[in-house]
C-alpha positions in Angstrom: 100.2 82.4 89.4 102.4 80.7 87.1 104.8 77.9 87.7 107.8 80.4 88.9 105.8 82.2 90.6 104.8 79.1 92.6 108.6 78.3 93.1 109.2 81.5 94.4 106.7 82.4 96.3 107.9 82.7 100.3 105.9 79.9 102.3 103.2 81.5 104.1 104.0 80.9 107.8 107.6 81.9 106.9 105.8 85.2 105.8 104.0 85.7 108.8 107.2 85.0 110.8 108.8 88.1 108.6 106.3 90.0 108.6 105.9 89.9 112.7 109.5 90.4 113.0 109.3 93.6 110.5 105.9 94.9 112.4 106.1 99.1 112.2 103.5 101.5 111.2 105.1 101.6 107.1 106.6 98.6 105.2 107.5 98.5 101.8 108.2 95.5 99.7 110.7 96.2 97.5 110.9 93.0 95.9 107.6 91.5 96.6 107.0 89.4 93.0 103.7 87.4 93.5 103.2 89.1 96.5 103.5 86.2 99.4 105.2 88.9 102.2 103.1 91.7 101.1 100.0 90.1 101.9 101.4 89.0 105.6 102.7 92.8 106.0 99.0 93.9 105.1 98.3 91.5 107.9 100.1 93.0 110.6 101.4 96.8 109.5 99.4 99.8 109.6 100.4 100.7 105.9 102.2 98.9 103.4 103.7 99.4 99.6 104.6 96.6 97.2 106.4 97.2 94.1 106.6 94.7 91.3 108.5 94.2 88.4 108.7 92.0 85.8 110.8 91.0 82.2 107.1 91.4 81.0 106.9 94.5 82.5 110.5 95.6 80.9 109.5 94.2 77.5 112.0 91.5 77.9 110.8 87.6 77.2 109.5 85.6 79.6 109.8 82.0 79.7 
């Protein structure tokens, strides 16, 4: 993980508290960049989808 991606990233027990709150059979993370929720959804969902995208991914520069 890089330095944003450290900044970003959602704190893991506030994760877990989303992803109890959000408990179903299907999640999908829309916005999941480094993937901190979509590991706690993987925790407590049946199934689960995570979709990333990045300026790298774009073709755009990253700093």
């Amino acid at each position: 993980m890089d330095r944003e991606g450290w900044y970003s990233v959602t704190p893991e027990n506030v994760a877990a508290q989303i992803a109890e709150r959000c408990r179903s059979g299907v999640v999908v993370d829309a916005f999941c960049g480094v993937g901190g929720n979509a590991i706690q959804f993987a925790f407590t969902c049946e199934r689960g989808a995570s979709c990333r995208s990045s300026r790298a991914d774009r073709g755009q520069p990253t700093h």
